[in-house]
Structure formats: structure tokens, C-alpha cells
MARKOLRO-692624 format. One record per residue (C-alpha): residue number from 1; residue in one letter; chain; z negated, y, x. Coordinates in pm, 1 decimal. Each point is the difference from the previous one (the first is absolute). Layout:
REM MARKOLRO-692624
PT    n  res  chain        up     north      east
PT  NUM    A      A         Z         Y         X
...
REM end
This chain:
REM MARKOLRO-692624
PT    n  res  chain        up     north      east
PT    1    X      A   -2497.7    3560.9    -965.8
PT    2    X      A     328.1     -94.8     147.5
PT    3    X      A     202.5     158.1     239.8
PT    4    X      A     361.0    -148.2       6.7
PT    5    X      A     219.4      57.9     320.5
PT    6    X      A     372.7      -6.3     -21.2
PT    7    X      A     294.9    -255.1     198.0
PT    8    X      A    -133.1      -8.0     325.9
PT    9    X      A     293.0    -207.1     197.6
PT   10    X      A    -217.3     -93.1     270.2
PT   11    X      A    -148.7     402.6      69.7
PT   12    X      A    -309.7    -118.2     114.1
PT   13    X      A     -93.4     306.2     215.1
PT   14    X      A      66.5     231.8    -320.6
PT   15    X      A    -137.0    -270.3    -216.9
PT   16    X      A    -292.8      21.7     213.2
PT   17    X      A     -24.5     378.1      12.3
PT   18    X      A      47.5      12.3    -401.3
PT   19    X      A    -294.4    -206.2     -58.7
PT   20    X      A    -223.4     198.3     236.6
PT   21    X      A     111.0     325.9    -161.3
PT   22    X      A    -142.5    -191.7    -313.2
PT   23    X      A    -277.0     -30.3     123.2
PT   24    X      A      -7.9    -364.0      96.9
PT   25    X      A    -209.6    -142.8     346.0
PT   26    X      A     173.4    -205.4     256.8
PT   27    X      A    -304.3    -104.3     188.2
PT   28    X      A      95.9    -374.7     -64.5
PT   29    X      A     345.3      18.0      79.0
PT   30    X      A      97.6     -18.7    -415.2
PT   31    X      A     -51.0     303.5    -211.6
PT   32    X      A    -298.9      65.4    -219.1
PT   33    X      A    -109.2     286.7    -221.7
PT   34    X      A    -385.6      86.3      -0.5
PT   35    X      A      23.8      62.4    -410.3
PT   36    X      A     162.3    -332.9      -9.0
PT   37    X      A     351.3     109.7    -111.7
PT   38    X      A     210.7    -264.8     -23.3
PT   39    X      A     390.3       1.7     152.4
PT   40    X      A     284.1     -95.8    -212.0
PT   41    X      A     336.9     -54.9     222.4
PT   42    X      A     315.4       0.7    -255.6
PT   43    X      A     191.2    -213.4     204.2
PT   44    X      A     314.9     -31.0     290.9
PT   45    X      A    -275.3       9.3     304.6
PT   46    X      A     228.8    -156.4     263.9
PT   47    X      A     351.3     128.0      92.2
PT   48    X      A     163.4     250.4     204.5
PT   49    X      A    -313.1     147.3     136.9
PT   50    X      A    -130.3     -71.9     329.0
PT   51    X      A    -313.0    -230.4     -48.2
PT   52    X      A      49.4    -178.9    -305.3
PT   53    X      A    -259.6    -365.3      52.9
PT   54    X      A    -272.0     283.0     132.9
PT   55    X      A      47.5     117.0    -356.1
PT   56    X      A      52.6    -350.7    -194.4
PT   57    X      A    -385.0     -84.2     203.4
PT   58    X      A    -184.8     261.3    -142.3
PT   59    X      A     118.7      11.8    -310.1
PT   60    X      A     -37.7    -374.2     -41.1
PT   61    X      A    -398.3      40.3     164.2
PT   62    X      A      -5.0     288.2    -307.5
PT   63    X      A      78.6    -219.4    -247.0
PT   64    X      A    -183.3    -337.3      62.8
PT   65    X      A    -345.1     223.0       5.7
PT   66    X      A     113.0     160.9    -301.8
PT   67    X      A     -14.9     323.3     168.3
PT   68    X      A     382.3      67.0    -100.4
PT   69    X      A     244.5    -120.8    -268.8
PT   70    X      A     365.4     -23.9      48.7
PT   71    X      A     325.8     -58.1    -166.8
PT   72    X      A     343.3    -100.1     160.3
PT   73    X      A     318.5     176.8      41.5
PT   74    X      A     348.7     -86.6      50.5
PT   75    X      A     -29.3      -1.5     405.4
PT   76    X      A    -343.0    -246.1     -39.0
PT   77    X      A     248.8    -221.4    -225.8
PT   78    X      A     221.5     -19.4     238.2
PT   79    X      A    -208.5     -98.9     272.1
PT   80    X      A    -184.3    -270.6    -194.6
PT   81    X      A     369.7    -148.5     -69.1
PT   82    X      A      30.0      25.0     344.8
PT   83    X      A    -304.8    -174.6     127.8
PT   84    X      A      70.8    -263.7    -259.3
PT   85    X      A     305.5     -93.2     221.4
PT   86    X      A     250.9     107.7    -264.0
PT   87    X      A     324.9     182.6      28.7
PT   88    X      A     -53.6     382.2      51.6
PT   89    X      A     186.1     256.3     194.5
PT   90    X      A    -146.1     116.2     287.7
PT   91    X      A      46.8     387.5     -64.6
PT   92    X      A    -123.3     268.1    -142.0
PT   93    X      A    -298.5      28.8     104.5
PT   94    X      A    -100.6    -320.8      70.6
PT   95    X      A     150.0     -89.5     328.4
PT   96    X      A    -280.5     211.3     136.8
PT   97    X      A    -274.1    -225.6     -93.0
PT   98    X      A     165.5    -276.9      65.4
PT   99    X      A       8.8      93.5     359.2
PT  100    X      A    -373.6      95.9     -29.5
PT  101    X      A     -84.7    -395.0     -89.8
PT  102    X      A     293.8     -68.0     271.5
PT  103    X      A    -238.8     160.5     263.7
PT  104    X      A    -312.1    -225.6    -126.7
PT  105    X      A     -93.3    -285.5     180.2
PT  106    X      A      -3.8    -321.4    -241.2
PT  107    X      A    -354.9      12.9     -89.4
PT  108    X      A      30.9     348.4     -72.4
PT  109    X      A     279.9     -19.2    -189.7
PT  110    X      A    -150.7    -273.2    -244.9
PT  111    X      A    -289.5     223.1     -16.4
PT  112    X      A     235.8     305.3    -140.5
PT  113    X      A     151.6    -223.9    -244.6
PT  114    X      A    -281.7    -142.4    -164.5
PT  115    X      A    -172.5     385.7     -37.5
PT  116    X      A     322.1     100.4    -176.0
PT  117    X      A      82.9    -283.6    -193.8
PT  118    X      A    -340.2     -32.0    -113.4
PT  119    X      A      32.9     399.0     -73.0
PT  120    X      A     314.4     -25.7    -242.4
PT  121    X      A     -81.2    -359.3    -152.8
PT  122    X      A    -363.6     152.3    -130.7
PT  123    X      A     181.2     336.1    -103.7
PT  124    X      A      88.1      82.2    -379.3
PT  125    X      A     306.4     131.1     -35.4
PT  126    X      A    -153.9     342.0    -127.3
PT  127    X      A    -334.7     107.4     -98.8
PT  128    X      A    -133.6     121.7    -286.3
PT  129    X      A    -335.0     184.0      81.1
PT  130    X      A    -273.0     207.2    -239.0
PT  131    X      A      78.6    -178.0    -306.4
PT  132    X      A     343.7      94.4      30.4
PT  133    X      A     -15.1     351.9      65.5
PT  134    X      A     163.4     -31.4     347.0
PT  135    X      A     259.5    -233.4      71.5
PT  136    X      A      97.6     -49.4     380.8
PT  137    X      A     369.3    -167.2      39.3
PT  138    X      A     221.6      13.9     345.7
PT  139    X      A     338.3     151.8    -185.3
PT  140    X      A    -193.4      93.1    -309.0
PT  141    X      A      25.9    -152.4    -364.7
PT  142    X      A     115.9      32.0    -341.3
PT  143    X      A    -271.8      88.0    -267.8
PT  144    X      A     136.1    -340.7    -190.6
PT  145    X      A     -21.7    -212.9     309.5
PT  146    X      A    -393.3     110.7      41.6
PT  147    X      A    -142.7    -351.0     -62.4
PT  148    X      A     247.3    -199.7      55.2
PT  149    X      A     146.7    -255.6     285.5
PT  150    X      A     309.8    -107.8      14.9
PT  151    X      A     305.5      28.8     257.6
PT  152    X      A     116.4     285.2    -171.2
PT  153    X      A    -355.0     171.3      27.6
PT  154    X      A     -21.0    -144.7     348.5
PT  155    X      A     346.2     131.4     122.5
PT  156    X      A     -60.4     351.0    -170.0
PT  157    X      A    -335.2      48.8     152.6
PT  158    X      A     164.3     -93.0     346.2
PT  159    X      A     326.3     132.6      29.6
PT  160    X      A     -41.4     284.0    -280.1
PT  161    X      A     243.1      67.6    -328.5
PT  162    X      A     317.2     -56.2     218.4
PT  163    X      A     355.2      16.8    -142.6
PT  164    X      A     154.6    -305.6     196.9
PT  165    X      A     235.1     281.2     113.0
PT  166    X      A     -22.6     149.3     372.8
PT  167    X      A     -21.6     372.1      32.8
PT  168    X      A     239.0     204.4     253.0
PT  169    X      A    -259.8     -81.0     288.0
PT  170    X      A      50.9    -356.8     -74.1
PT  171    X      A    -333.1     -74.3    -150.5
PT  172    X      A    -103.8    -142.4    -339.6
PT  173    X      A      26.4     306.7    -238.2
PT  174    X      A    -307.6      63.6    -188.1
PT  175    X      A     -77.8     100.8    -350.8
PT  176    X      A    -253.7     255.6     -69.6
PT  177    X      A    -230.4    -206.2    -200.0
PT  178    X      A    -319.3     208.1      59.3
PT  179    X      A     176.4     273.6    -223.0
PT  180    X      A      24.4    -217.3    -291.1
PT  181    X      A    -332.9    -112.0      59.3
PT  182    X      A    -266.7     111.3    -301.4
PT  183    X      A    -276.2    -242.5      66.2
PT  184    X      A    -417.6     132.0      -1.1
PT  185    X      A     -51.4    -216.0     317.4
PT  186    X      A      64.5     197.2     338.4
PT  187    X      A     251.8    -185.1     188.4
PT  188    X      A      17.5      44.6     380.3
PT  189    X      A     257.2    -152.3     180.9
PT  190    X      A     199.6      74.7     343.0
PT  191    X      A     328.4    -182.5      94.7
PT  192    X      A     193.6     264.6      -4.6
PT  193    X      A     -73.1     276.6     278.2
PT  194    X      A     -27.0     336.4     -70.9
PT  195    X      A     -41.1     321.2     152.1
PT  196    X      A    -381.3      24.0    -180.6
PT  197    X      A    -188.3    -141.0    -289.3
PT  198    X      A     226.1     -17.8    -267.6
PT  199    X      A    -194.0      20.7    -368.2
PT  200    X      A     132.6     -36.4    -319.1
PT  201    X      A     -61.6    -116.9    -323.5
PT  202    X      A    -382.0    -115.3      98.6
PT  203    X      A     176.4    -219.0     284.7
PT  204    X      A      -3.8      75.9     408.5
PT  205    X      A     224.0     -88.8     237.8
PT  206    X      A    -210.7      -9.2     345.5
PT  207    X      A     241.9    -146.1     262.8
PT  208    X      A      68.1     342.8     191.8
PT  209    X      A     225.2    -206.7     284.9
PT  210    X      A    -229.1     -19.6     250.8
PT  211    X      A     206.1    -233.5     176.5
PT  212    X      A     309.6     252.7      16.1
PT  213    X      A    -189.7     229.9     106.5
PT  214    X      A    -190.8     144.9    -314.9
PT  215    X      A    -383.1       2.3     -94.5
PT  216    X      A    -189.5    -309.2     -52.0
PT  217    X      A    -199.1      43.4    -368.3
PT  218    X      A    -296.7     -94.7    -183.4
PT  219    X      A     -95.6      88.5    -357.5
PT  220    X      A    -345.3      12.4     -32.6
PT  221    X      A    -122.7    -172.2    -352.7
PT  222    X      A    -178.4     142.7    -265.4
PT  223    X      A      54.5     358.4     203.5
PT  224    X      A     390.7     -14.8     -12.8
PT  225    X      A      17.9     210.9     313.6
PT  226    X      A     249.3    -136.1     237.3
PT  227    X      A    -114.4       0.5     440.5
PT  228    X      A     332.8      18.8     212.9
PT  229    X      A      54.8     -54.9     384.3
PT  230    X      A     285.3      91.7     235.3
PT  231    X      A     221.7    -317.8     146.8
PT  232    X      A      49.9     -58.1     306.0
PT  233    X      A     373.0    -182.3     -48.2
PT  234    X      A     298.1     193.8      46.9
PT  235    X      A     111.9     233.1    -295.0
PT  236    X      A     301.9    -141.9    -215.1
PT  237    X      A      39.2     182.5    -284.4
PT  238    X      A     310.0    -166.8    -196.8
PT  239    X      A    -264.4    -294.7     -35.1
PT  240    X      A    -200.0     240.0    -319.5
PT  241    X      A      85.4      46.0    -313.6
PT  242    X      A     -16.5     337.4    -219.1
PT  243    X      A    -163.6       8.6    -350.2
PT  244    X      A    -109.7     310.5    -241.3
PT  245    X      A    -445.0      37.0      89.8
PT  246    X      A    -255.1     -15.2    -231.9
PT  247    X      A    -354.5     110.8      80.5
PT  248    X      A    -287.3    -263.5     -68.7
PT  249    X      A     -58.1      -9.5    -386.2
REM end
């Protein structure tokens, strides 16, 4: 039993309210479910949002107990290029946890980078779950790709079926591929924020843009039932997409 919460962006308060409408117990400071549900987190924790290494810390104590699985976005991607030391820009997003680790002391600091590089390093790039009847990916996946790794996998999973054209907002314009998609496998991806959980063709978009000021969204697994939570970020709506609705299959 799985219950997979959407692009948090460093949300923690909603992130922490989602999982407690869930059901989940924070008597230990990390969330746990008393019929031992397990959390899957679809990727792009940090950026934007207001507490991004408070999220990055419980994740990662999630994970290494096994209590949690995770797979990276674009905006985790990122920041691993930018804790290796190479050349990223410091925008969109991201300046905002780099001036959380600015605010760390050394120690401190070293102690966030090891829990997130340790995070991505162990993460597949998607996960393929109930002998591949559900298929969690940050941007979502092409039915062909499904068992596969390459960069082309990897930069489709990340970034999504992007044009290499901008749209008129300036960002990368987007195909549709979860309309062409006719796999058996239930897909569920975020990524792309919209106004609520977007399902078609037996895949579901979850990222409801909590961090512009949306709902921050689970799917709970086998039930299909989707758990929502008001943001507490500022409302920006040119930041969500449209799409035609589907209810769950």
C-alpha cells in the first residue's frame, strides 16, 4: 500500500499536514503510518518553497529505514549538479535553497549535503512497483521507455516530452504525451502543476502546485483515491496548466 505525494518544493508545513490527513504519526519527528503504508515522493522536493533541507532530512531519514521510496525530478537534478560544484544557474527556484545551506554553519552544511547527495545517488531514476502495474516517474514516461535507461529515458522522465521550443510564457513547451499513452501500467507522475488531479489514459498527474499556491497531493495505492491539502504560498495562477479530465478508470 503506497501513498505517493506530489512536487513538494520545500512545503513542509503542507507536506506535513498531507501526511497526517493520511493518516501518518509524527510522534518521532518523521512520519509513520500505523498500517505500515509506505510514502513514495515523485520528486523536485527542494525549490521555491520556504523550508526546503527540513524537507531533504526527512525524506532522506524515510528512505534509509526503508520507510519511503523516492525518485528525482528536474529541480533535485539540478541541485545535485550544483552540490557537485558544477556550472548551474542560480534561478528558478534554486537560489532559495541555496540561501538555506548559505544560513548553515559549516558542519551543518556538510551534514545537508551528504543527506541529499546520498538521497539522489541511491535513487532510480523511476520506479516500477507491483510487478509493473504502477509505474512512478517525476515528468512521467513513454509506454516504450518502461524498462529502459538511457539519457533519453533519463531526460524524458525529468524534464517531460518537451519540444526544445519555448511557449509564449517563455517556458519549455510541452507535448501531451499522457494522451498518446495506451500502456496497462498506471503511470503517476507530477511536474507539471495543475489545478487538480489530472487522469487520463490509466496515468495521473498529482502535482496540484502547492508551491504557487495550489493543493499539495497524494494518491493513495491500490485505492486510487487521491488526499489534497490547501497551500499556504501565495496564489499564482499563470504557473498551471489546463488539460481535458478524466475520472479514475
Amino acid at each position: 500500500m503506497f501513498d505517493i505525494i506530489g512536487d513538494i518544493h520545500g512545503c513542509f508545513d503542507e507536506f506535513k499536514r498531507l501526511t497526517e490527513e493520511l493518516g501518518y504519526d509524527w510522534t518521532n519527528d518523521c512520519p509513520q503510518h500505523p498500517e505500515n503504508r509506505q510514502l513514495v515522493f515523485l520528486g523536485d522536493l527542494t525549490d521555491r518553497g520556504p523550508r526546503s533541507l527540513k524537507v531533504v532530512e526527512v525524506v532522506y531519514q524515510l528512505v534509509k529505514s526503508q520507510a519511503a521510496l523516492y525518485v528525482p525530478g528536474n529541480h533535485c537534478n539540478k541541485l545535485y549538479r550544483f552540490m557537485l560544484g558544477r556550472p548551474v544557474q542560480v534561478k528558478h527556484g534554486l537560489e532559495t535553497t541555496v540561501a538555506e545551506l548559505n544560513h548553515l554553519n559549516q558542519k551543518e552544511r556538510k551534514k545537508a549535503h551528504h543527506m541529499f547527495m546520498w538521497l539522489y545517488e541511491k535513487a532510480p531514476i523511476y520506479l516500477t512497483l507491483e510487478d509493473g502495474r504502477l509505474v512512478i516517474a517525476h515528468a512521467g514516461i513513454r509506454e516504450d521507455y518502461i524498462g529502459k535507461t538511457s539519457k533519453k529515458v533519463e531526460s524524458f522522465v525529468l524534464y517531460g516530452d518537451t519540444t526544445g521550443q519555448k511557449d509564449e510564457r517563455g517556458l519549455p513547451e510541452r507535448r501531451d504525451w499522457a494522451k498518446h499513452y495506451r500502456g496497462a501500467a498506471w503511470i503517476v507522475y507530477g511536474h507539471t502543476p495543475v489545478q487538480k488531479p489530472r487522469w487520463k489514459n490509466r496515468t495521473v498527474n498529482i502535482d496540484t502546485g502547492c508551491v504557487f499556491g495550489g493543493k499539495l497531493t497524494a494518491l493513495r495505492y491500490p485505492e486510487m483515491a487521491t488526499v489534497s491539502v490547501p497551500s499556504d504560498q501565495p496564489y499564482v495562477e499563470e504557473k498551471f496548466r489546463s488539460f481535458e479530465e478524466e475520472s479514475p478508470q
